[in-house]
N, C-alpha and C positions, 0 to 999 in steps of 0.2 A: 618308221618311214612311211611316207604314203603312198598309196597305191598310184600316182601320177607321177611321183620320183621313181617310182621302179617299174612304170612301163617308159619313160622317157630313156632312162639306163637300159633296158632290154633293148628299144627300138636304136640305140644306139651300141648297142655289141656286137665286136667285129673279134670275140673270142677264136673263133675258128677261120679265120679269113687266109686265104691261102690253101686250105685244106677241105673245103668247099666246092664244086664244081661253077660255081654260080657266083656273085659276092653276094654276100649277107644281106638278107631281107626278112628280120626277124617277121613273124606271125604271129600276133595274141591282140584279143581281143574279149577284155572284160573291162568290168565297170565297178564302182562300188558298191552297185546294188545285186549283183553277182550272186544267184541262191544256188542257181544247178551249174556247175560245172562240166564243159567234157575236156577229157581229156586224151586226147590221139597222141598221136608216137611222135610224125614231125610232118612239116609240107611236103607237099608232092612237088610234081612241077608246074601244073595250074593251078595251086595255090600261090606257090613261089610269085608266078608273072598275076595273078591278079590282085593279094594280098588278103584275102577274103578268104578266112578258115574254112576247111571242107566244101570248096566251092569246087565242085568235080561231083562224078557220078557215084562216088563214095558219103559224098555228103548228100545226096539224093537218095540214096538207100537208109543212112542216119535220121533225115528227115523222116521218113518214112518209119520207123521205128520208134517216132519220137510222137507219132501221128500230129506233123506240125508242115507248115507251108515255110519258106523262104524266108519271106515278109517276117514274119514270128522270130525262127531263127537266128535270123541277124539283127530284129528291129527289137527285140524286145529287152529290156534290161535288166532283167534276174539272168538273160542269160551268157555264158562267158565260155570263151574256147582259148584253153590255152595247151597246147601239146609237152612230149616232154623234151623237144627240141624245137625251136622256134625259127629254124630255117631248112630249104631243101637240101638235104643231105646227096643228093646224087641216083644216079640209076645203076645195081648191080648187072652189070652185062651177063649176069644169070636168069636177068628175072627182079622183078619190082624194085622199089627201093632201095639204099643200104638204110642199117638201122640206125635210131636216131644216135649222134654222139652223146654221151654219158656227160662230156662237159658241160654241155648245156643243163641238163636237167641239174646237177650237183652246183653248178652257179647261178643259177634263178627257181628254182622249185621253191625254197624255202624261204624267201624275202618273197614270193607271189602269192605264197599261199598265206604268208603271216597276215597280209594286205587283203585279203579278202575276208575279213570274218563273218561275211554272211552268208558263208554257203551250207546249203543243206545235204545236198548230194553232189557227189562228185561220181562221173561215168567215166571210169579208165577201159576206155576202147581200144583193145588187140592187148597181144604176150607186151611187146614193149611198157607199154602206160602198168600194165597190170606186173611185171617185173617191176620196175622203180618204186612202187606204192608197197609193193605185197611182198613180194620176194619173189624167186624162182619158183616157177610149177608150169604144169599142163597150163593151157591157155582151155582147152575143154575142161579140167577139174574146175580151175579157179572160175571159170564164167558156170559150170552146172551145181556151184555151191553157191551161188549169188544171195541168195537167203543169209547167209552165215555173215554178210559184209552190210546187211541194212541197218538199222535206215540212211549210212551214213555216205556209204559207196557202192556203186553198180556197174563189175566186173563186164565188158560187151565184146561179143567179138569185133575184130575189125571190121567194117561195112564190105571190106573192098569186093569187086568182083573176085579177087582170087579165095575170097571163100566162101562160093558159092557152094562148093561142091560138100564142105562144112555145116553148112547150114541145113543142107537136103539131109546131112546124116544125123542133124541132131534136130529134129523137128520140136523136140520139146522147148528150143529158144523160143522161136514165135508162138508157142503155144504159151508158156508161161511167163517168159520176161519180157515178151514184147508188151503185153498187156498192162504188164505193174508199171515198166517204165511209160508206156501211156500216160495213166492214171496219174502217176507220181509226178511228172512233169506237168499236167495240165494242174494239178492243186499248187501246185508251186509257182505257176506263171499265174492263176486267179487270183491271188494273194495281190496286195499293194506293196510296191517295195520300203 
């Protein structure tokens, strides 16, 4: 199947409708020229309203990480943002998000992924992306083993602000994997598709 029949099928699933806080506004946005993939958990709610993956201060921190501008991020076509739920799941009246539903991921991950054969790297950013791909673990084990998943995938934390306080305790991320996912991304975006 082609990668244009199964983003026209995603943008058009109403899988979870009713159960939703919002209607369905699936979010993904790749190409077939798709090298680096990321992969987040699900939209927020300014993603939700503007339709633009990680367009929030979560994706300003990714950018940032990515050492890449806007412009790049969205304009350029190696690259491809498909989460592992493609609409806003809701706001836990505890605190952030709820987490993405599982239907989603189990009824488009594997027709999206079959459709990309040109990816080199794929970034499962936070526990959720990093559960679906890997299995159950620490979200600090699995992203402080990163090494152990190249060259193929790059375990990241979540950008969010809520883990900030994560980030200050593990200084070795920006020390060592910001750097390679740098590198790693800019040889992958110099490339021709």
């Amino acid at each position: 199947m082609s990668l244009e029949s199964v983003l026209a099928d995603i943008r058009a699933c109403r899988a979870c409708a009713g159960e939703l806080p919002l209607e369905p506004r699936p979010v993904v946005r790749v190409r077939p020229e798709t090298r680096l993939l990321i992969c987040g958990q699900a939209p927020g709610q300014r993603v939700h309203d503007s339709g633009l993956p990680f367009d929030d201060p979560s994706g300003d921190r990714l950018r940032g990480w990515l050492g890449m501008d806007r412009e790049t991020f969205y304009g350029h076509p190696a690259i491809g943002v498909a989460a592992m739920a493609f609409c806003f799941p809701g706001t836990d009246p505890r605190g952030g998000d709820f987490p993405p539903p599982k239907r989603c991921a189990e009824l488009w991950r594997p027709r999206l992924l079959a459709a990309l054969p040109k990816v080199e790297l794929t970034l499962l950013v936070g526990a959720h992306a990093q559960a679906w791909a890997l299995g159950k673990g620490s979200m600090t084990a699995t992203v402080r083993a990163w090494r152990e998943r190249l060259p193929g995938v790059l375990p990241l934390p979540h950008p969010s602000w809520r883990n900030t306080a994560w980030l200050k305790r593990n200084p070795w991320f920006e020390a060592e994997v910001t750097p390679y996912l740098r590198s790693a991304a800019a040889s992958i975006l110099a490339r021709p598709s």
